[in-house]
C-alpha positions in Angstrom: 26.8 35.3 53.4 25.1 37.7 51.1 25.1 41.4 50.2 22.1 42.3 52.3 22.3 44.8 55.1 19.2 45.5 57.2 18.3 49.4 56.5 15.3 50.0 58.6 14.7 53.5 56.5 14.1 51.5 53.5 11.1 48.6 55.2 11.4 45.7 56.8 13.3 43.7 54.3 17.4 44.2 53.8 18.8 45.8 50.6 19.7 43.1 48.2 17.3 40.5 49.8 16.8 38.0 47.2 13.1 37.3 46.2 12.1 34.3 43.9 10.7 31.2 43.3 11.4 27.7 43.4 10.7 24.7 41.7 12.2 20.6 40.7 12.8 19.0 37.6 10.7 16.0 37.9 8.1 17.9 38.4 8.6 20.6 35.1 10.9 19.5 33.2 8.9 16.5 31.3 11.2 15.0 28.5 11.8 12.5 30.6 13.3 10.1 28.0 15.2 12.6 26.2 18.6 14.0 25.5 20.3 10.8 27.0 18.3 10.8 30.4 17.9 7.9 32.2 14.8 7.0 34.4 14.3 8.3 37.8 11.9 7.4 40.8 10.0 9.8 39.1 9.3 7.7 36.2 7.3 5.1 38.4 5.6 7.1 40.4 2.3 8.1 38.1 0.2 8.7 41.4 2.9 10.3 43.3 3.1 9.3 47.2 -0.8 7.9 47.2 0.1 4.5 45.1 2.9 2.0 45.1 5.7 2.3 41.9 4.8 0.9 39.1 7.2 -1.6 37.5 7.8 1.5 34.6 6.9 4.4 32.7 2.7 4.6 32.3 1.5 6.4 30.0 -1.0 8.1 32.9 2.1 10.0 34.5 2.3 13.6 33.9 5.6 13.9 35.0 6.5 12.5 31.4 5.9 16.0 29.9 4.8 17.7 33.3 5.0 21.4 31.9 7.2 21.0 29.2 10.4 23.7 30.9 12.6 21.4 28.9 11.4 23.1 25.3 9.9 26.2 26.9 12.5 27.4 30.0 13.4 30.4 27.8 9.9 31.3 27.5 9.5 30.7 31.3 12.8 32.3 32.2 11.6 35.4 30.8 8.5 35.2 32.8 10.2 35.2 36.0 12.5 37.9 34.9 9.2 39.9 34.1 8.2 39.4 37.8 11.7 40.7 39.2 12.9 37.7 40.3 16.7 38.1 41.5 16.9 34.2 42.6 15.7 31.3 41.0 15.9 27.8 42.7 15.8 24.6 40.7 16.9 20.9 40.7 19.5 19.1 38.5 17.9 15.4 37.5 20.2 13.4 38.7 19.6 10.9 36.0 20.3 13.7 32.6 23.5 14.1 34.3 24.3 10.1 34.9 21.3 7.8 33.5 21.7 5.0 35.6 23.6 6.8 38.3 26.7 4.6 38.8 27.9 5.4 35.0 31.6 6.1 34.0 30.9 9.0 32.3 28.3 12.3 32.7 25.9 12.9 30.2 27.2 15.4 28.2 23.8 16.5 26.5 22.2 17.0 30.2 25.1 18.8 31.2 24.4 21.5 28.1 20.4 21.7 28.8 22.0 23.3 32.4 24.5 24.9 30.9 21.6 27.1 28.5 19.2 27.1 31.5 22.4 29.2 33.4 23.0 30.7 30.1 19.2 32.3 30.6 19.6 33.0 34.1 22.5 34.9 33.3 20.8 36.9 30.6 18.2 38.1 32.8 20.2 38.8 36.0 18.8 36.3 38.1 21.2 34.5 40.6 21.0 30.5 40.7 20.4 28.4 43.4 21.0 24.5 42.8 19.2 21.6 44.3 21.5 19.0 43.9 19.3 15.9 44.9 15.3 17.0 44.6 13.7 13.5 44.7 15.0 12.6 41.6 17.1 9.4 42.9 18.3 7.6 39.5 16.1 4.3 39.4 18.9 2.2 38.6 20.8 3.5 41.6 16.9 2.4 43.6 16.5 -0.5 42.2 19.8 -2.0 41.8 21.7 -0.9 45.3 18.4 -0.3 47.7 19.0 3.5 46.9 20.2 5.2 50.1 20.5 1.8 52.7 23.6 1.3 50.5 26.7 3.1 51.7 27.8 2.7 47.9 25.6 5.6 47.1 27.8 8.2 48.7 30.1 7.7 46.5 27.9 7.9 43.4 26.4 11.0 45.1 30.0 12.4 44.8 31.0 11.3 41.9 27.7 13.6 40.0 28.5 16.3 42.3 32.2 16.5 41.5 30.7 16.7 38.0 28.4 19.5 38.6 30.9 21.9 40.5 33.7 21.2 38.1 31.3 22.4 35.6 29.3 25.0 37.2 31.0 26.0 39.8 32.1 29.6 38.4 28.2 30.2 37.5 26.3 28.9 40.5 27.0 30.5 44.2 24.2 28.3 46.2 24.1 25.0 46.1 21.4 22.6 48.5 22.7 19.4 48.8 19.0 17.3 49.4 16.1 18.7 49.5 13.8 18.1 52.6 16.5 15.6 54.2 14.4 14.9 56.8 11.5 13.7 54.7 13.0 10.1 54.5 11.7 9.0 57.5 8.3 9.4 55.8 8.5 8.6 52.6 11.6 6.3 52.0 11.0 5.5 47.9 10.3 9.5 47.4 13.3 10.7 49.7 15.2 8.2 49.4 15.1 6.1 46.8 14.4 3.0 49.0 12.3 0.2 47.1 11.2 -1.8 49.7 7.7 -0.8 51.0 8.0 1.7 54.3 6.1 -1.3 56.3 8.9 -3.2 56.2 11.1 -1.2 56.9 12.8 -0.5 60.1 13.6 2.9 62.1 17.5 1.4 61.8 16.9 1.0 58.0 15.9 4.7 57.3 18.2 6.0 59.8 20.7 4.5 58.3 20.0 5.6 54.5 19.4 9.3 56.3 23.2 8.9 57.8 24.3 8.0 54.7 22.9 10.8 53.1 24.6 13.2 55.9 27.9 12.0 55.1 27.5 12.3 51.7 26.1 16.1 52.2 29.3 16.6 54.2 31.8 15.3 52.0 30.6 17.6 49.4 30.3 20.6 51.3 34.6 20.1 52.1 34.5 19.0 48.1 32.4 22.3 47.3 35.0 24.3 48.9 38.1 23.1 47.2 36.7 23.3 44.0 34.4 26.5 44.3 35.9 28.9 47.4 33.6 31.4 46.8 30.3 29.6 46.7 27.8 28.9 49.8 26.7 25.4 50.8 23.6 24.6 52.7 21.7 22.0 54.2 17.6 22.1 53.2 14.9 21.3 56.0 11.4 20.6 55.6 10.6 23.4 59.1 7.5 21.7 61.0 6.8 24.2 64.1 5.1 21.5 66.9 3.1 22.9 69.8 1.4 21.3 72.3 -2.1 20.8 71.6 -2.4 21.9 75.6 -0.2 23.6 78.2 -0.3 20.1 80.4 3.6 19.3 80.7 2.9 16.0 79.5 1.7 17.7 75.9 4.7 20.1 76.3 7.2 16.9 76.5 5.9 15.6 73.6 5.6 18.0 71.1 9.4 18.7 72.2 10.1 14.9 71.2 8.3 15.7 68.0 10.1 18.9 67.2 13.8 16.8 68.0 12.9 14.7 64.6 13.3 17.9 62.7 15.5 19.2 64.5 18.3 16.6 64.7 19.0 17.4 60.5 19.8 20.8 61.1 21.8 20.1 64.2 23.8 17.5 62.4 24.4 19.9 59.1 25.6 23.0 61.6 26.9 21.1 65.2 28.7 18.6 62.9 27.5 15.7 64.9 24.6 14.0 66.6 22.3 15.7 68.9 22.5 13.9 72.4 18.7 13.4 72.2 18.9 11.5 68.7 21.5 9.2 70.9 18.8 8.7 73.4 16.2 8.3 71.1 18.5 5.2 69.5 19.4 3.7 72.6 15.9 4.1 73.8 14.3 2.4 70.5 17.5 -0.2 69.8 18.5 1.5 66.8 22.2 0.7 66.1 23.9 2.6 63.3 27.0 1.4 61.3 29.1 5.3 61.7 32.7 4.4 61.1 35.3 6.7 62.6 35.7 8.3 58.9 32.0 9.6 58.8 32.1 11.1 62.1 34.9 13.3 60.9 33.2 13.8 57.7 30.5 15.3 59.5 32.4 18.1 60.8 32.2 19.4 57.4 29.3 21.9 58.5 27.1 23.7 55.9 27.5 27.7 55.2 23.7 28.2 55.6 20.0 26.4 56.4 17.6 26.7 53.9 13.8 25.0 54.4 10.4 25.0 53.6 7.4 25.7 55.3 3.8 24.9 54.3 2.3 24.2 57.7 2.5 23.5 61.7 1.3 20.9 64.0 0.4 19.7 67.3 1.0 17.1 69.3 -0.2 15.3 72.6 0.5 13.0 75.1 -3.3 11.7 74.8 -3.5 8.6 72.9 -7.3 9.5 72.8 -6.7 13.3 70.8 -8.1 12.2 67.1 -5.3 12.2 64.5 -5.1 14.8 61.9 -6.4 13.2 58.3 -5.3 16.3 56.4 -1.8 17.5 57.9 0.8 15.2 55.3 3.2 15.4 58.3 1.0 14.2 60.6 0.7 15.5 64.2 -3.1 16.7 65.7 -5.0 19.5 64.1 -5.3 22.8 65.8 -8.5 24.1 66.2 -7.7 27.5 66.3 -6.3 27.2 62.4 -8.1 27.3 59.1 -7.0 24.5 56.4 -6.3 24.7 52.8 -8.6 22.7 50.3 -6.0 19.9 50.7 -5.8 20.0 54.9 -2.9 21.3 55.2 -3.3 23.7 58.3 -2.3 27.4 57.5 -0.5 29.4 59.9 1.4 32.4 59.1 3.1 33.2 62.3 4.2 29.8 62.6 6.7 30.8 59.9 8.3 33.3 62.2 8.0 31.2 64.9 10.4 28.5 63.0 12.6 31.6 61.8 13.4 32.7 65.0 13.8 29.3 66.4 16.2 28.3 63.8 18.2 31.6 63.8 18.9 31.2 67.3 19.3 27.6 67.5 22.5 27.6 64.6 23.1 31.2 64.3 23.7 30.3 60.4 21.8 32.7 57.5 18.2 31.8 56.4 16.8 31.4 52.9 13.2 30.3 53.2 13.7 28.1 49.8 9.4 27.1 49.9 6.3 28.4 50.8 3.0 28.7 49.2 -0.4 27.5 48.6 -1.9 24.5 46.5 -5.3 25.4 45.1 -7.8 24.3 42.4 -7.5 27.8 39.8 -9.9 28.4 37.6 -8.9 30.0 34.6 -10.9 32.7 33.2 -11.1 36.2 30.6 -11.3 39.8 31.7 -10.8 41.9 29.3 -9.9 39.6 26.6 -7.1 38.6 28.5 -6.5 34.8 30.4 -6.1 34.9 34.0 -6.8 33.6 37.3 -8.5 35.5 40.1 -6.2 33.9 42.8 -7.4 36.7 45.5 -6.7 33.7 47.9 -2.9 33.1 46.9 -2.4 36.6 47.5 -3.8 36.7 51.0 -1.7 33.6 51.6 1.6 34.7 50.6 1.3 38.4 52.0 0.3 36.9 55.3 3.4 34.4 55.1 5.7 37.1 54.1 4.6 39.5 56.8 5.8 37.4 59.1 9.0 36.9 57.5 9.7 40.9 57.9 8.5 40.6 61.6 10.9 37.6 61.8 13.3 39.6 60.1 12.7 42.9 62.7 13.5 40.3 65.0 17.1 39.9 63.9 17.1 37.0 62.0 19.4 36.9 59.2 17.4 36.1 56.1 19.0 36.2 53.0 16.2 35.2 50.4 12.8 34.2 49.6 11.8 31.8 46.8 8.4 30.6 46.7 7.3 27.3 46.0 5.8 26.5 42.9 6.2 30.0 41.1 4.8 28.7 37.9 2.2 26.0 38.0 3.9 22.1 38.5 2.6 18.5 38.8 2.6 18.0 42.5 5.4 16.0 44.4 2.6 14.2 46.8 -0.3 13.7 44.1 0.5 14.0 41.1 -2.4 16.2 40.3 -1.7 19.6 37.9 -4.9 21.3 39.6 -3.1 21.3 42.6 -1.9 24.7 41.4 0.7 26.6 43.2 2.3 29.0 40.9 2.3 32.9 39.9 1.9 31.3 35.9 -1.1 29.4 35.3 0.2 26.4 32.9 -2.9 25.3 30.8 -2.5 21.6 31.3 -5.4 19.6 33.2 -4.9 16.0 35.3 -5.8 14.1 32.5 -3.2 15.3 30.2 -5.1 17.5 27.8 -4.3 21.1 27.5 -2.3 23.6 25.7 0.5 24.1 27.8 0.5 27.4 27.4 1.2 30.2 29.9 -1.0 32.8 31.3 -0.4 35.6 34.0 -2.9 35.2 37.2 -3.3 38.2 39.2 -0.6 37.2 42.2 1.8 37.8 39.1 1.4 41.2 39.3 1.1 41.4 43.3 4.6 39.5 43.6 6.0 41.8 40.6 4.8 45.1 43.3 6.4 43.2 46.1 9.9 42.4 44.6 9.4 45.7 43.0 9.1 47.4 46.3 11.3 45.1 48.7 8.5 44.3 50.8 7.2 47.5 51.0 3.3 46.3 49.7 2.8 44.0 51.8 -0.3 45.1 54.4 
């Protein structure tokens, strides 16, 4: 899939492994009414996943400007090309390219902001990767058709893809079809762009909208291939390792039924059809599905590679006595043998090899770990006259993470690239919140709006610039 051989002379890591970092649209872009863009999701969700929509745009939603990469992507670019990046994973808003999402015609003003983003990219010598669907669902297409419930979004989905491969096609080699595909079954209006409230909806509803969405990845991935040969198509997981919070059988059975509703996405994206235990789980449950004879050929459409992100593991139990985990976004019991971050998400290093290793050998299809990495409330400060941010903590985090991808990668999984999540600071997806701070680049911008917005180098700049620098070979 990629150039990189494994050369144990040279580390851990294979020659032409791609490092970089990742990030979405909605959540850098801001000029969220500009250059003919239409309103997304986005757009009513101020508070991110802790507050019901609001009817429209408030005033109180960073997103409208969130870091400003629409006016300042050369500037940030250039950044990332400072810190060695060969591989740079972003979204496409759905909505600069068709405002309302069932339009005639693309926007041809989004299409150029893209096109210069690429042109940048290019400049620099980083490689592209596309999320073609990052959370981003056009409003219209939520509000007017039920967003993914409606088999009539598989054809929009098309229709913008078609778009985007005819016109980037020569430029772009990976392409994610929906990020986190799994994620639907936990936050519909996010994922999926479902309006109705996830209380009433049920499991058939949001397994439905998911198999719509799988048919729709398909399609494109045969489209993909007719129009651009030579690219690589892959599916995008959201990896959640489960173990059992005990070795009883009973706590072994269940964290297995756990792991099956991550599993099931990937199996469908590389098998080409649905895992006998997803079968069982509908019969079980009396979840009928409308799958025409067309979509199950659709699905044999598999994808080229898996990509997925990874921020924590769980546990589970057949005890419904064990207390429930108030921190873990994914639910699942907290292990006590872990440490949490300062928003409970449970951090555990080795569970990233764990899902590596699972995955590799479960599809035998190439890796790209697409996000990882830490929220945390920065504080910006001088040394020296210069601004910066002692992120000593972000440091430990990522080396830890990424020691485990070279044991992963000892292994013999095939791993073709790391991006990390948030490599410049974003609004957060699940709060909102700017000092939920992620990135390499602090971005002077506070939760109440105010700030500068401009950019300033925290100290796990410099320790990702020595890893990319060295292929790995700093990491203790």
């Amino acid at each position: 899939m990629s150039n990189a051989t494994f050369t144990p002379a040279t580390g851990a890591f294979p020659q032409g492994f791609l490092w970089g970092g990742a990030t979405a649209a909605n959540q850098i872009e801001g000029a969220y009414a500009t250059g003919g863009k239409g309103l997304s999701i986005q757009d009513v969700m101020p508070k991110g996943i802790t507050e019901r929509p609001t009817e429209g745009p408030t005033a109180d939603n960073l997103k409208q400007v969130a870091i400003d990469f629409y006016n300042r992507y050369e500037e940030d670019i250039a950044l990332f090309a400072e810190m060695g990046f060969k591989v740079y994973r972003f979204s496409i808003a759905w909505s600069r390219i068709f405002p309302n999402g069932d339009d005639a015609e693309p926007n041809e003003e989004g299409l150029a902001f893209y096109a210069r983003v690429l042109d940048q990219l290019e400049k620099h010598g980083i490689e592209p990767m596309v999320t073609i669907s990052h959370y981003e669902t056009p409003l219209n297409l939520a509000r007017t058709y039920g967003g993914w419930t409606n088999r009539a979004m598989i054809a929009f989905y098309e229709r913008y893809c078609e778009v985007l491969f005819e016109r980037f096609g020569s430029r772009v080699k990976y392409w994610l079809t929906f990020n986190e595909i799994n994620s639907v079954l936990h936050e519909p209006f996010l994922s999926g762009g479902i309006p109705t409230p996830k209380d009433e909806l049920t499991e058939t509803d949001l397994y439905q909208a998911i198999h719509h969405e799988l048919v729709a990845s398909a399609r494109v991935t045969k489209l993909a291939r007719t129009i651009m040969p030579e690219a690589k198509i892959g599916c995008m997981i959201l990896a959640l390792p489960v173990y059992p919070l005990t070795p009883h059988p009973d706590d072994v059975v269940k964290s297995m039924d756990t792991a099956h509703g991550s599993y099931a996405f990937g199996d469908i994206h590389c098998r080409g059809a649905y895992p006998g235990y997803l079968l069982r789980y509908f019969r079980d449950n009396g979840i009928e599905l409308d799958i025409t004879e067309q979509d199950t050929a659709d699905l044999t459409n598999t994808v080229d590679f898996v990509s997925f992100s990874y921020y924590m593991s769980i546990c589970d139990t057949a005890d419904p006595a064990a207390e429930q985990g108030p921190g873990n976004i994914m639910g699942g019991v907290p292990n006590p043998t872990l440490e949490a971050s300062e928003w409970g998400w449970q951090i555990d290093p080795q569970g990233l090899r764990v899902v590596m290793n699972d995955y590799w050998e479960r599809w035998q299809k190439p890796l790209f770990i697409v996000e990882n990495g830490i929220g945390a409330k920065d504080v910006l400060v001088e040394l020296d006259g210069v601004k910066t941010v002692e992120d000593h903590y972000r440091i430990q985090y990522m080396n830890d993470h990424l020691v485990q991808v070279r044991e992963a990668i000892a292994d013999g999984v095939d791993v073709t690239g790391y991006t990390s999540w948030g490599c410049i600071d974003v609004v957060s997806a699940s709060t909102a919140q700017m000092s939920k701070r992620y990135g390499f680049i602090y971005v002077d911008r506070n939760d109440d709006g105010s700030g500068t917005l401009e950019r300033h180098r925290k100290k796990s700049f410099d320790w990702y610039q020595n890893v990319i620098a060295s292929n790995g070979a700093t990491l203790s």
